[in-house]
C-alpha positions as CSV (number, residue, x, y, z in Angstrom):
1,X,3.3,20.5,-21.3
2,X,3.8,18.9,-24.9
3,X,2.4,15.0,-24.9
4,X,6.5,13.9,-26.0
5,X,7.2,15.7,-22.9
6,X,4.9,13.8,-20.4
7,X,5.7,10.9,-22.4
8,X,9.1,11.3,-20.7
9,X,8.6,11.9,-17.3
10,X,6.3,8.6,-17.3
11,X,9.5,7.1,-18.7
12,X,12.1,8.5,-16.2
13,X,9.4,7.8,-13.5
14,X,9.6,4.1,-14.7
15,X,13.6,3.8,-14.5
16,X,13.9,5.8,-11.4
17,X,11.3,3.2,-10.4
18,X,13.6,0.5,-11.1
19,X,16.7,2.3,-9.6
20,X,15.0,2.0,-6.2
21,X,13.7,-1.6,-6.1
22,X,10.7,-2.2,-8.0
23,X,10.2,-4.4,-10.7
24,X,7.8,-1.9,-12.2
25,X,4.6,-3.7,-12.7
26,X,2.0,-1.3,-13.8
27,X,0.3,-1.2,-10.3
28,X,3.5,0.2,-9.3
29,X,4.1,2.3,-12.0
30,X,0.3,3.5,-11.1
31,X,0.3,4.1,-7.5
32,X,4.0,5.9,-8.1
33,X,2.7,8.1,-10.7
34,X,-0.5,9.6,-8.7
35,X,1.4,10.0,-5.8
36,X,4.5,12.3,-8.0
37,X,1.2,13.9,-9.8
38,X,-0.5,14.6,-6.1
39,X,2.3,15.4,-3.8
40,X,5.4,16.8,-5.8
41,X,2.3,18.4,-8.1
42,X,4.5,16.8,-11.4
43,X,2.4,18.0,-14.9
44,X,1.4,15.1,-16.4
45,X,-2.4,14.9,-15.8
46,X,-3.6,11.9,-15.6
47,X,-6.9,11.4,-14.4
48,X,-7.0,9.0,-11.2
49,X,-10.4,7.7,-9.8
50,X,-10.3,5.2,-6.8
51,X,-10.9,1.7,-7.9
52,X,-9.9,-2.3,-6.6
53,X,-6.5,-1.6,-5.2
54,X,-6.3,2.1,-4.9
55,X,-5.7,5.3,-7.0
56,X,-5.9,4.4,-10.8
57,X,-6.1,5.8,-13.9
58,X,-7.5,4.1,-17.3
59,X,-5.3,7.3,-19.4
60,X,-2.2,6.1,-17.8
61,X,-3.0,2.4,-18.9
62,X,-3.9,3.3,-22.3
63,X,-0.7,5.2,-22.8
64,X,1.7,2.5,-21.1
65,X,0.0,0.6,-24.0
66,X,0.2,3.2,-26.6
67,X,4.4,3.1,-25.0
68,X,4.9,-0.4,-25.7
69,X,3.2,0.0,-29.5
70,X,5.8,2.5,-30.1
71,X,8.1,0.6,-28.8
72,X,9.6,3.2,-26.1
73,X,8.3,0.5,-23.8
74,X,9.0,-3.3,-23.7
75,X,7.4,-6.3,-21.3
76,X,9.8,-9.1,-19.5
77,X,7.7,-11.8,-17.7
78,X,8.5,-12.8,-14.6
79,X,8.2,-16.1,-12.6
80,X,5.4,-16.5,-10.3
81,X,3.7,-15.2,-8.1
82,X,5.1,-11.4,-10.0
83,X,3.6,-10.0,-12.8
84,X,5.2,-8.8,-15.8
85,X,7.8,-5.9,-15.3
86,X,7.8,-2.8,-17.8
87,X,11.1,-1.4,-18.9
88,X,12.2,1.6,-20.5
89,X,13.8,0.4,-24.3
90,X,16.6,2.2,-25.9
91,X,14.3,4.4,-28.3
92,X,12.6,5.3,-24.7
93,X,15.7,6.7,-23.4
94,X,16.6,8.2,-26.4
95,X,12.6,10.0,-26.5
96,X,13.9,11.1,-22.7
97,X,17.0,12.2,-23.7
98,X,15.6,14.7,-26.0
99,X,14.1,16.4,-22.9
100,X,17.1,16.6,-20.7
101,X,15.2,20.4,-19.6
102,X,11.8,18.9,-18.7
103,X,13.7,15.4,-16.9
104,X,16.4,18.2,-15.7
105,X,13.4,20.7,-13.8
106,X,11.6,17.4,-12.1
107,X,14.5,14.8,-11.6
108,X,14.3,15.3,-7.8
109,X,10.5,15.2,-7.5
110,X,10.6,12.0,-9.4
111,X,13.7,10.4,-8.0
112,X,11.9,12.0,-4.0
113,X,8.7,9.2,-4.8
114,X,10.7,6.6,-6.7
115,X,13.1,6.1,-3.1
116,X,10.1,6.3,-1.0
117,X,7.6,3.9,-3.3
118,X,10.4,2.2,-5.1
119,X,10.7,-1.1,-3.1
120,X,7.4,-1.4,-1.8
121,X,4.8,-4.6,-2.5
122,X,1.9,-4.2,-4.2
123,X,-0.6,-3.9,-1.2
124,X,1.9,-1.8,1.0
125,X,1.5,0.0,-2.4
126,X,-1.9,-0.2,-2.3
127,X,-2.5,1.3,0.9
128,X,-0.4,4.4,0.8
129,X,-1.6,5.6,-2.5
130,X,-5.7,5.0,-1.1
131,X,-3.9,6.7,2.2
132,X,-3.3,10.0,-0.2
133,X,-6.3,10.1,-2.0
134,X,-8.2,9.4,1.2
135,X,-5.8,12.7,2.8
136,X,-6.4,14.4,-0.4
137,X,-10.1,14.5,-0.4
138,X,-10.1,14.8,3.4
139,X,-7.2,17.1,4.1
140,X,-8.8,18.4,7.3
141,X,-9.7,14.8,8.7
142,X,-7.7,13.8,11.6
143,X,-5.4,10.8,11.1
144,X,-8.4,8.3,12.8
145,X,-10.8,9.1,10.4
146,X,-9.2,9.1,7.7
147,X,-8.0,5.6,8.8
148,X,-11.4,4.8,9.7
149,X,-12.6,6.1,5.8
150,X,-9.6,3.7,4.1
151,X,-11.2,0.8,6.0
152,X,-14.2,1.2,4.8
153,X,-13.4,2.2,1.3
154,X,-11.1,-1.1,1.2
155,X,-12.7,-3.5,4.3
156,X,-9.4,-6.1,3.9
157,X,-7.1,-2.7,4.9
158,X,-7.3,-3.2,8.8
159,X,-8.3,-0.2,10.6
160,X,-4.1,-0.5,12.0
161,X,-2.8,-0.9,8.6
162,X,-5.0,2.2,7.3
163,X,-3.6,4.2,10.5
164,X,-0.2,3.2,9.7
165,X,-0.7,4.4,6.0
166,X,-2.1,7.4,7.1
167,X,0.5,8.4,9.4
168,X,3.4,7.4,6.4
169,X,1.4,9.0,4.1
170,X,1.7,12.4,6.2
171,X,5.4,11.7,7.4
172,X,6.0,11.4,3.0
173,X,4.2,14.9,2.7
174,X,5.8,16.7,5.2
175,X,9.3,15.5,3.9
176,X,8.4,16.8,0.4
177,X,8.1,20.1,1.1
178,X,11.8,20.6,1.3
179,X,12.1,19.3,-2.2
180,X,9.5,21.1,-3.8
181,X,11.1,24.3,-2.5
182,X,14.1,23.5,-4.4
């Protein structure tokens, strides 16, 4: 896939993002985009390791910087307690407008996380996304341990919230398969 190319997906990702709810800080923009990458398998790439508050990737946070110094991204501040909220610009649109194919061939995959992540806080956020990579690495773990794992990985998850997510988690997956097969 060409690098304009991914560039708009992350784009579309961010305004389907903001269709369904969020206000697109980039921990949501984050958790959303390793969970398209991971369970609707979209191309972009970006490398994810597990750090603070889940699945991140520094490559995605350098190039929502490299977005906003060309301008295809811009920041609006919000009041407290929120972070600042990311929104696609008009030259953005126009950079995903040149790919209608590309947005086209994975507008259901994107818009499929974006209802499902969309309007989510940032620790529900938090522990679905660790719930995935937890599933990911241990696809053959039963639901308790891989609860058990998220707890210890991230000891303020309780071992109920980490079953929850891991039971969401596998509810999200399953549901995906019908629109992958599209």
């Amino acid at each position: 896939m060409k690098y304009s190319q991914k560039r708009a997906l992350t784009l579309r990702l961010m305004t389907a993002l903001k269709e369904n709810g969020s206000w697109c800080g980039e921990t949501h923009i984050q958790k959303a985009m390793y969970c398209v990458q991971t369970i609707m398998e979209l191309p972009t790439d970006f490398e994810f390791v597990l750090y603070k508050h889940g699945p991140f990737s520094f490559d995605l946070s350098d190039e929502i910087g490299a977005l906003r110094a060309d301008e295809l991204l811009d920041i609006k501040l919000n009041a407290y307690p929120y972070g600042p909220s990311l929104f696609v610009t008009k030259y953005g649109q126009a950079l995903m407008d040149r790919f209608p194919k590309t947005v086209g061939e994975y507008a259901d995959k994107i818009n499929f996380i974006a209802e499902k992540f969309g309007a989510r806080g940032v620790a529900e956020l938090e522990r679905l996304a660790t719930a995935l990579y937890v599933t990911s690495e241990n696809s053959h773990s039963t639901e308790e341990e891989r609860a058990n794992t998220i707890h210890k990985l991230k000891p303020h998850v309780s071992k109920e919230a980490a079953m929850i997510a891991v039971c969401e988690i596998d509810s999200i997956i399953e549901e995906s398969k019908e629109i992958k097969i599209q």
